[in-house]
PLY file of the C-alpha trace (Angstrom):
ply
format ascii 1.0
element vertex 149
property float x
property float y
property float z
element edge 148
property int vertex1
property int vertex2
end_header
173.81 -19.62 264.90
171.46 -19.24 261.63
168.26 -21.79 262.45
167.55 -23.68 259.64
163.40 -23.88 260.75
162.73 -20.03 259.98
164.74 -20.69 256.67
162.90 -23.48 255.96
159.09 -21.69 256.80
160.12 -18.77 254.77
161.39 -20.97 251.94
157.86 -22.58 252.07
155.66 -19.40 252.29
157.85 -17.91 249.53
156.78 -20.98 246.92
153.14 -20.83 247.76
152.73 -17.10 247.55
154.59 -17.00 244.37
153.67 -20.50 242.43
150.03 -20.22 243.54
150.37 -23.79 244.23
149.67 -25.55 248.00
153.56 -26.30 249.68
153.79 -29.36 251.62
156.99 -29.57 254.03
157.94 -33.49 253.54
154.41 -34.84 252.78
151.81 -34.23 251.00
149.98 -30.92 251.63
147.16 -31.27 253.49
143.35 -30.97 251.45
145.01 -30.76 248.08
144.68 -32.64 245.63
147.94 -32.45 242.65
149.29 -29.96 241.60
151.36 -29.20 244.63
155.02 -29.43 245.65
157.17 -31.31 248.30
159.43 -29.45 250.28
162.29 -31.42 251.81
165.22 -30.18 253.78
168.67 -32.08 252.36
171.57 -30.62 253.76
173.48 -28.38 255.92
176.92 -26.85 255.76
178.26 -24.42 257.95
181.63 -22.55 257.12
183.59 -18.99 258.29
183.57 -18.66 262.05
183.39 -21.75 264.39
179.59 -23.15 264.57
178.98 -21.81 268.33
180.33 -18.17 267.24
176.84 -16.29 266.01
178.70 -14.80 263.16
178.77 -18.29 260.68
177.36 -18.96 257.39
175.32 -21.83 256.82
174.66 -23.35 253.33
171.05 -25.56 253.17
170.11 -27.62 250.50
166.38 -27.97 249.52
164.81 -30.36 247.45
161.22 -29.17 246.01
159.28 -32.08 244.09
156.69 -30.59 241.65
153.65 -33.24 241.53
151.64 -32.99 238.45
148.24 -34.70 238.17
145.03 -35.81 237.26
142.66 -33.18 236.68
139.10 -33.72 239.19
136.80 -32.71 236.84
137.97 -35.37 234.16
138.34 -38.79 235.85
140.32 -40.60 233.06
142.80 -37.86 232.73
146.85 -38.20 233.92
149.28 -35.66 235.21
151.50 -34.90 231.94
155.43 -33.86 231.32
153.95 -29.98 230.29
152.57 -29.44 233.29
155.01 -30.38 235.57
157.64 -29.01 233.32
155.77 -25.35 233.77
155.63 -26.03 237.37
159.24 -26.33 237.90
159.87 -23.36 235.55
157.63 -21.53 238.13
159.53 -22.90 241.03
163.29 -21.94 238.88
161.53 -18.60 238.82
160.03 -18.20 242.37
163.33 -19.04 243.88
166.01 -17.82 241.06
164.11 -14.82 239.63
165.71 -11.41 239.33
164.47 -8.13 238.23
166.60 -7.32 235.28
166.64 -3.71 236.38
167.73 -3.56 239.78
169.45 -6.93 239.94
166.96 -7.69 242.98
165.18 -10.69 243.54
161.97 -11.47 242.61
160.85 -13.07 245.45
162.49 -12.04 248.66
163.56 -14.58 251.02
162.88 -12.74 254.60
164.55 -15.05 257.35
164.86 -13.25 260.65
168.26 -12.67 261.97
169.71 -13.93 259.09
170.42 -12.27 255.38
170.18 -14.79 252.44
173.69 -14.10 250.28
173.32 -16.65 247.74
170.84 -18.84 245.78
171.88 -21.63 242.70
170.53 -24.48 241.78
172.23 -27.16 243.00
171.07 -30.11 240.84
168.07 -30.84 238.45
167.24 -34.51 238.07
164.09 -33.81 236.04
160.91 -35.38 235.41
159.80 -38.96 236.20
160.09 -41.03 233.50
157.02 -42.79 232.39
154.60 -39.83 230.66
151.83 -42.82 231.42
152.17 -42.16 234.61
148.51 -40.38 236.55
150.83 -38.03 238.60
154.56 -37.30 237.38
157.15 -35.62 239.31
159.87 -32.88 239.04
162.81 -32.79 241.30
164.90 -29.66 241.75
167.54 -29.10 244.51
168.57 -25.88 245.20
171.47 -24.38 247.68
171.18 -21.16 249.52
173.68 -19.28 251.23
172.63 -17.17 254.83
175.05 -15.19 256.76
173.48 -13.94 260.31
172.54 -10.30 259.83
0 1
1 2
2 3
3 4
4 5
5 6
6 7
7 8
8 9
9 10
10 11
11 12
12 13
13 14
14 15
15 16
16 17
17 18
18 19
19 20
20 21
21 22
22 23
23 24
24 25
25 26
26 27
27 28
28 29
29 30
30 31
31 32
32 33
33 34
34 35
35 36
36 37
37 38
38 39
39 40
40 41
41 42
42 43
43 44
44 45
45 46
46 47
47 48
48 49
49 50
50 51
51 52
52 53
53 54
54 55
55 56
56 57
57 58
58 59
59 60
60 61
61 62
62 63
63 64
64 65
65 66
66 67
67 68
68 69
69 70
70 71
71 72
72 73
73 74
74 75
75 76
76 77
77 78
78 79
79 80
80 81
81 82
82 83
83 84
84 85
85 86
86 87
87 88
88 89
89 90
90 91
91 92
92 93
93 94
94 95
95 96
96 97
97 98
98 99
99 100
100 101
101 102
102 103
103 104
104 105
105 106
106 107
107 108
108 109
109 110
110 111
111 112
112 113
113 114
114 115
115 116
116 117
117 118
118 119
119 120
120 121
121 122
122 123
123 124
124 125
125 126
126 127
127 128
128 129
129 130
130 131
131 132
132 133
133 134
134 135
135 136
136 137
137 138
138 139
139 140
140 141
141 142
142 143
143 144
144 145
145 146
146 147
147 148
């Protein structure tokens, strides 16, 4: 059985390490202050061999919110649609990202016991939609596919 926890830790040291931006796993993250981005856990799917054989795939969904914001050094400034646009282009990358080369990811996605097969985006709902807004958000959901290695 692939554990989705490891997945889910590795996902979440893989966007901080290569967005340079604090992770928070279902809240806010904690001492920081926006920009950052929400990690959620979605959805499961398991499919090949029966779920107590060792050998299954799993298929997790993640959701990753990109909060934009104010910046602290200008008090009557807002988060704005560029910034949180970038941010989810750096999360498309961080997660998507191949090196047109080898074909390899960018970013690997080291989960022990299991090997990561696949990675899509699953849906891309966008920004939230008042620009007036102090902090806007981003929501991505992406799918990845783990056999056990």
């Amino acid at each position: 059985m692939i554990a989705r926890l490891p997945v889910t830790m590795a996902l979440s040291a893989l966007l901080a390490s290569a967005t340079d931006t604090p992770v928070g796993r279902g809240r806010k993250p904690a001492n920081a202050n926006p920009p950052y981005h929400l990690l959620q856990a979605v959805s499961a799917q398991t499919s090949g061999a029966p779920f107590t054989d060792l050998n299954e795939d799993i298929t997790l969904v993640y959701q990753i919110t990109s909060i934009s914001g104010p910046d602290p050094k200008r008090p009557d400034s807002h988060g704005v649609a560029d910034q949180v646009e970038w941010m989810a282009d750096k999360v498309r990358t961080a997660i998507l990202g191949r090196d047109p080369a080898t074909g390899l990811w960018l970013h690997p996605l080291v989960v022990p016991g299991a090997k990561v097969i696949g990675r899509s985006l699953d849906t891309e709902p966008g920004g939230s939609s008042d620009p007036a807004d102090a902090i806007m958000s981003y929501v991505q959901r992406f799918e990845l596919v783990l056999t056990s290695a």
